[in-house]
C-alpha positions in Angstrom: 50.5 30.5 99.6 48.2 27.5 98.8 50.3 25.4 97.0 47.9 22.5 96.4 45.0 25.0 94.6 44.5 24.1 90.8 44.7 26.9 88.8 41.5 28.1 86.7 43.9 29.6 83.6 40.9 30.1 81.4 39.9 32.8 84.1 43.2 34.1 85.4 44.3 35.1 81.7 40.9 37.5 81.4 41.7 38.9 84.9 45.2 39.4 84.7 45.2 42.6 83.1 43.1 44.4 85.9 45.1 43.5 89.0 46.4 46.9 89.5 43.5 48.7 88.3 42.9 50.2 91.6 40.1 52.3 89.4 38.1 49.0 88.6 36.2 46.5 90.9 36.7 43.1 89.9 33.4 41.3 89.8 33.2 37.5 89.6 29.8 35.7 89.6 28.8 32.0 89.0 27.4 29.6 90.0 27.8 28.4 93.8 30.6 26.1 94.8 32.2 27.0 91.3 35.8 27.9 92.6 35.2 31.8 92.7 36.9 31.5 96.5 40.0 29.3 94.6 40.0 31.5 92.0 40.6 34.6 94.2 43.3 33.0 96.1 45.1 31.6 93.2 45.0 35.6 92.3 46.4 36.9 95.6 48.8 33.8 95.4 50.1 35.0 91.6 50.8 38.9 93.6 52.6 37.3 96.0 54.8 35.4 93.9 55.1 38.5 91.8 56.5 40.3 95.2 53.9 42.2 96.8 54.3 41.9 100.7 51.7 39.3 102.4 50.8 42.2 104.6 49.2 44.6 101.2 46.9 41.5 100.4 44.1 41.2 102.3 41.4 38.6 102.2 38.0 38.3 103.7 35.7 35.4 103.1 32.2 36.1 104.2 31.1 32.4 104.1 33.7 31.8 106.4 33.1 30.6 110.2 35.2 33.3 111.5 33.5 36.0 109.8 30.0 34.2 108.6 28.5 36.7 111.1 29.7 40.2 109.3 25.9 41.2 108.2 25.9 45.1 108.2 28.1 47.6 105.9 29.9 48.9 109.2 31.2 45.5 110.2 32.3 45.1 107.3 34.4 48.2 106.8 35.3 47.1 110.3 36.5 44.0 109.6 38.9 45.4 106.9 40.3 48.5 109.1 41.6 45.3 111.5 43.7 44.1 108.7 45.0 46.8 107.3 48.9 47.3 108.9 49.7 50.4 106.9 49.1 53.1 104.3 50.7 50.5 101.0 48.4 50.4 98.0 46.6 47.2 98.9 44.9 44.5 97.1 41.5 43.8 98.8 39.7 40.3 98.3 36.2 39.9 99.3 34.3 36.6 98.8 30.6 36.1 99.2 30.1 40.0 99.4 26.3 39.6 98.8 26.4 38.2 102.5 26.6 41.8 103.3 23.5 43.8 102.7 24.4 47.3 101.7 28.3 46.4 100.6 28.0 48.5 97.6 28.9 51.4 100.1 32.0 50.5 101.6 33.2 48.7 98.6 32.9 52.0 96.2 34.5 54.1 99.1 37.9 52.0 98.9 37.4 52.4 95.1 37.3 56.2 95.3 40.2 56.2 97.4 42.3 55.2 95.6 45.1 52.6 96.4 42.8 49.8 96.9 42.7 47.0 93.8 39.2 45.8 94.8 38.2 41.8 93.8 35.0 40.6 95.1 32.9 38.0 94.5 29.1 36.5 94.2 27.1 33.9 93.8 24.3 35.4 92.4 23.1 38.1 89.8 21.6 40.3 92.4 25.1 41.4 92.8 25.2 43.4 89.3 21.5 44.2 89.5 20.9 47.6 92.2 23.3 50.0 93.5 26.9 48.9 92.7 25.6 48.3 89.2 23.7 52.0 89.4 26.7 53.8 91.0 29.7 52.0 89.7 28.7 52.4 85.9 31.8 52.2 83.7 34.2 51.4 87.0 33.6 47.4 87.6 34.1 44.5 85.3 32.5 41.3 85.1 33.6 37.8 85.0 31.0 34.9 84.7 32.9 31.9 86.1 31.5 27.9 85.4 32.5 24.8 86.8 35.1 22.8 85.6 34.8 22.7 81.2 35.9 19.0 79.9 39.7 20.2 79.5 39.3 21.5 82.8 38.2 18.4 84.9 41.1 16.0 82.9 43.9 18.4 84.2 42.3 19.0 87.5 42.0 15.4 88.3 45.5 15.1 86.6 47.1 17.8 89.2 45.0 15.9 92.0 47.3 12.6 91.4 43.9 10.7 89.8 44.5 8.1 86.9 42.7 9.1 84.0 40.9 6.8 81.8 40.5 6.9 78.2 38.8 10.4 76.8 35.7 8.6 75.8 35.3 7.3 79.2 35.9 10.3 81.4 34.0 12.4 78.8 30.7 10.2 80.0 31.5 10.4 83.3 31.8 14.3 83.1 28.3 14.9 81.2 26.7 13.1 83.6 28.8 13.9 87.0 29.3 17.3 85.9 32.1 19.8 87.1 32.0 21.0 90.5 35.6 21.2 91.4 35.0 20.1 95.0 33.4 16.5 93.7 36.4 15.3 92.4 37.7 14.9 95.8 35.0 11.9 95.8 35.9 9.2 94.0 32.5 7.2 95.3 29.6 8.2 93.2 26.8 7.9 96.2 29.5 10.1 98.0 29.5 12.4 94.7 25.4 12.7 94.3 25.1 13.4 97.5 27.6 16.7 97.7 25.4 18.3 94.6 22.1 17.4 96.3 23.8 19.7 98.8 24.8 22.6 96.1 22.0 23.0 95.1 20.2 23.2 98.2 22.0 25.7 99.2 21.3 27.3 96.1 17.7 27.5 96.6 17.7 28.3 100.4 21.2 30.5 100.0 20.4 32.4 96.5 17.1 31.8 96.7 14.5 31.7 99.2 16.6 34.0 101.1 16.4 36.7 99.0 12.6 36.2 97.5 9.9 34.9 99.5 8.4 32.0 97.8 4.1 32.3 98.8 3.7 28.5 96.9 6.6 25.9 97.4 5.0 23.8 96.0 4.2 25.3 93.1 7.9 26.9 92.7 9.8 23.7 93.3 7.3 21.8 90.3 8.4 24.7 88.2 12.1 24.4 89.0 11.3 20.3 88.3 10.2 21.1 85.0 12.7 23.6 83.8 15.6 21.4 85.0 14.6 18.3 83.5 13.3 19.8 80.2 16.7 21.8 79.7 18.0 23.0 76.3 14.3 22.4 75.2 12.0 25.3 73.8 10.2 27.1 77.1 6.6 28.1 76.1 5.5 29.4 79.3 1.7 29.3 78.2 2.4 25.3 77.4 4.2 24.8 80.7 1.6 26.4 82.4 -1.0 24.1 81.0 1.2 20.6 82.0 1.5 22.0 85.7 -2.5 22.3 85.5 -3.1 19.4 83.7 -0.8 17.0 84.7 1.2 18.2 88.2 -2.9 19.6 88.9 -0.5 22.8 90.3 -1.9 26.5 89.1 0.8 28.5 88.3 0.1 32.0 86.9 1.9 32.9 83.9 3.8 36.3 85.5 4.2 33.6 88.2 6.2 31.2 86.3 8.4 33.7 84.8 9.1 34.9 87.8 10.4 31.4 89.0 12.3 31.4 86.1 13.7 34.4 87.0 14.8 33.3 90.5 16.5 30.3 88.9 18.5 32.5 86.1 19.3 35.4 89.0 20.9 32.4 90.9 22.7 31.0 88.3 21.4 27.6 88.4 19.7 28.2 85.0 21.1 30.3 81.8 18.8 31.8 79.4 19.5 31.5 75.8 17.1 34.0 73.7 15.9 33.2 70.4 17.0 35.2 67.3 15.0 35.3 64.0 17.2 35.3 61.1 14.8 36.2 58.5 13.9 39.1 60.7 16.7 39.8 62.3 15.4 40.6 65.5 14.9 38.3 69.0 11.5 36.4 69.8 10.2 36.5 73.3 8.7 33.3 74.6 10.3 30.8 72.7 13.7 30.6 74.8 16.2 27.5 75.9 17.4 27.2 79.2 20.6 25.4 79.9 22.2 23.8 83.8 25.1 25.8 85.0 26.0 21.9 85.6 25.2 18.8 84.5 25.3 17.7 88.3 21.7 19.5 88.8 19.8 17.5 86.3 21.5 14.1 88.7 20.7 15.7 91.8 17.1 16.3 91.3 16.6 13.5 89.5 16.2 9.3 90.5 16.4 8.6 86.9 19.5 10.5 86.3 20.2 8.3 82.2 22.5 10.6 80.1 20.6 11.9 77.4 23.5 12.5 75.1 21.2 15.1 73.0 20.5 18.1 75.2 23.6 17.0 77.7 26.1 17.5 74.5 24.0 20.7 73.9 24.2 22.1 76.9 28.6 21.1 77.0 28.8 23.4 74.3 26.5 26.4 75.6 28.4 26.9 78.9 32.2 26.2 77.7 31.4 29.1 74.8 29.6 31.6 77.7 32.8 30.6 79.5 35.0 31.4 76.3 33.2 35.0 76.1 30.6 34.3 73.4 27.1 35.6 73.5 25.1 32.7 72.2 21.6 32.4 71.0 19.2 29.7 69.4 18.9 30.5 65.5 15.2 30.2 63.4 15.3 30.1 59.8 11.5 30.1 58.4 10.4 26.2 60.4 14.0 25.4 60.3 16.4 26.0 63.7 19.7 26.5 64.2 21.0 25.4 67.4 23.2 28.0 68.1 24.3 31.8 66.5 27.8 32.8 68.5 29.1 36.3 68.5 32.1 37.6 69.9 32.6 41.1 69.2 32.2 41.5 64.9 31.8 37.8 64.2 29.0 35.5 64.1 28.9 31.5 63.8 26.4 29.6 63.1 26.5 25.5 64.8 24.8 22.8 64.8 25.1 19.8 67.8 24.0 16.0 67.2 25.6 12.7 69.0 26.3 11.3 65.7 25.1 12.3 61.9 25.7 8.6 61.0 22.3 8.2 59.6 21.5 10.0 56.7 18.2 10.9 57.5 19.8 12.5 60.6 23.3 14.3 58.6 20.6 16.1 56.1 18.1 17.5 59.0 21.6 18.7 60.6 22.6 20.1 57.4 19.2 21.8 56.9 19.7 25.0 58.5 22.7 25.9 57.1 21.5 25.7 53.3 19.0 28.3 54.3 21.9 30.7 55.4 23.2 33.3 52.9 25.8 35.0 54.4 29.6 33.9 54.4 29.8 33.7 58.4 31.1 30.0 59.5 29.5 27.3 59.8 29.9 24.2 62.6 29.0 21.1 63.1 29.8 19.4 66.4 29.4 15.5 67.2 31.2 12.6 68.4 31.7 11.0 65.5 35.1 9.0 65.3 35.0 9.9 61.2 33.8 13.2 60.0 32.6 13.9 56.4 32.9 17.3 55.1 30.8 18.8 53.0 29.2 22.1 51.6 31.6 24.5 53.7 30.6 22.9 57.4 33.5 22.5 59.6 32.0 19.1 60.9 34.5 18.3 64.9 34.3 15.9 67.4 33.0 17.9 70.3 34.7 16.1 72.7 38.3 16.7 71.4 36.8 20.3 71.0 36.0 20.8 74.4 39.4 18.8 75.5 41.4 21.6 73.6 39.6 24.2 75.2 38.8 24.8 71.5 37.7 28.3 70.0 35.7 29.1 66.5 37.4 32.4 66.2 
């Protein structure tokens, strides 16, 4: 067993259930470098604890050195047939499947079988997107995994024998380090920048260029540029089209630039959030947000790499509520936006995010949008304010003790 892996309980919980659902493939995607490969052995780890023999769990990893060179569907099923000692209901682990061109075959044959609890994993959305998705309709379930979430990287550094500083102060250094588990094992911060430089290179070249050839480099990595340091701002593709003219003197077509866009979102470096029209009550295309699957990529493509509390407390709160199970859009009210309009299931929230609401000027524009809303759904409003004021039905929290709690709206 690895004894020493910290455990991701915010994703073991929503697996849990499935373990001996021999009838449904296990799906987890995210970002790369994650802890999808942790994750998976902290599960066969929980079924050996439980009692199942070591021999009935069987684990490949694909990224692996040892088996880095499985490419085609029949060394894969090849590869399993060696490790399987008997005819035992088995539980199957494979991580980094997509290595495997054509895996949806062999994975859907030990479904159909039976006695085979399948688990694989992925580091992009391609995984979901052709023929497992096509054939295995009804018979998989998904789970989008993050990096570490604030509560996650003070009890991870906790279980790693780190001293912990006060809240305020690791909160800082977590917005702007962000929450790859693997960095915490660096406690210089060259050391630190230099391992997510590396992510997401391999994201690009790995998830990437490997997958979609890339005609303009050029032009691609000024587009990635721009959508990574303008995160959680409004994408107009037609304006960014006109500042890579203009300004980076780069012609980009417009089909082009969504199809970047596209590339980064399918590799989970980048996560869409669409707009929704409340007057209207229906979804505007063209006006979308884009948030980092990590803070770490804004530092690691960036030589000014100052927190900008505004879009970096934004973009806190859009992943850990993705991570929580929420869909989550950007809300417009007439002129007036919402920053975000959460659903899970029934019910809706509306929220609002600001560094502080101190300022008067700035506690009525934060207010704004939620005069304009007539129905009895709750309302939030998140900031790091020591002192919060309540006032007209806002639930006004500090998003840091929020996101320390692992807090939920409903």
């Amino acid at each position: 067993m690895s004894e020493s892996l910290f455990r991701r309980e915010r994703y073991l919980k929503k697996i849990r259930p499935y373990y001996d659902a021999d009838d449904i493939i296990k799906v987890v995607t995210g970002v790369r470098r994650c802890g999808k490969s942790c994750l998976m052995k902290s599960i066969a780890d929980e079924l050996l604890e439980r009692g199942v023999p070591e021999k009935d769990v069987v684990f490949l990893d694909l990224d692996s050195r040892r088996l880095r060179g499985i490419r085609t569907p029949d060394q894969l099923e090849e590869a399993i047939g060696a490790r399987l000692k008997d005819d035992d209901p088995k539980f199957l682990f494979i991580d980094e499947v997509q290595n495997v061109e054509g895996f949806e075959d062999v994975v859907n044959a030990y479904r159909n079988d039976g006695g085979f609890s399948v688990f694989i994993t992925g580091s992009n959305s391609y995984l979901l997107s052709g023929e497992l998705a096509t054939k295995l309709t009804g018979r998989y379930v998904e789970f989008d995994m993050f990096t570490l979430g604030f509560g996650e990287y003070l009890q991870m550094k906790s279980h790693l024998g780190q001293a912990l500083e006060n809240d305020a102060r690791e909160f800082e250094t977590w917005l702007r380090e962000g929450g790859f588990p693997r960095s915490l094992g660096f406690t210089d911060p060259q050391a630190k920048d230099a391992y997510a430089r590396d992510v997401v290179d391999q994201i690009i070249e790995k998830d990437i260029k490997a997958r979609k050839k890339i005609r303009n480099t050029v032009a691609f990595e000024r587009s990635m540029a721009y959508a990574i340091n303008n995160f959680a701002a409004t994408t107009n593709l037609s304006n960014v089209v006109e500042y890579l003219r203009d300004v980076e003197h780069i012609a980009v077509k417009h089909q082009t630039l969504s199809g970047y866009l596209d590339l980064l979102e399918n590799a989970k470096l980048l996560y869409k959030c669409p707009r929704f029209d409340l007057k209207s009550r229906r979804s505007l295309r063209g006006e979308e947000k884009y948030y980092l699957a990590d803070p770490a990529i804004y530092r690691a493509r960036n030589t000014d790499a100052r927190l900008n509390y505004g879009p970096a407390l934004e973009n806190a709160l859009f992943t850990h509520l993705l991570s929580k199970g929420y869909s989550v859009s950007v809300g417009r009210i007439g002129k007036l936006e919402c920053d975000f309009i959460v659903r899970k299931g029934d019910e809706y929230a509306y929220v609002q995010v600001s560094m502080t609401v101190m300022d008067s000027k700035v506690e009525e524009r934060e207010y704004a949008p939620f005069s304009k809303i007539r129905d009895g759904w709750p309302r939030y409003l998140f900031t790091l304010d020591p002192l919060r004021n309540q006032r007209d039905g806002v639930r006004h929290l500090n998003l840091m003790e929020f996101l320390k709690e692992d807090g939920d709206l409903f």
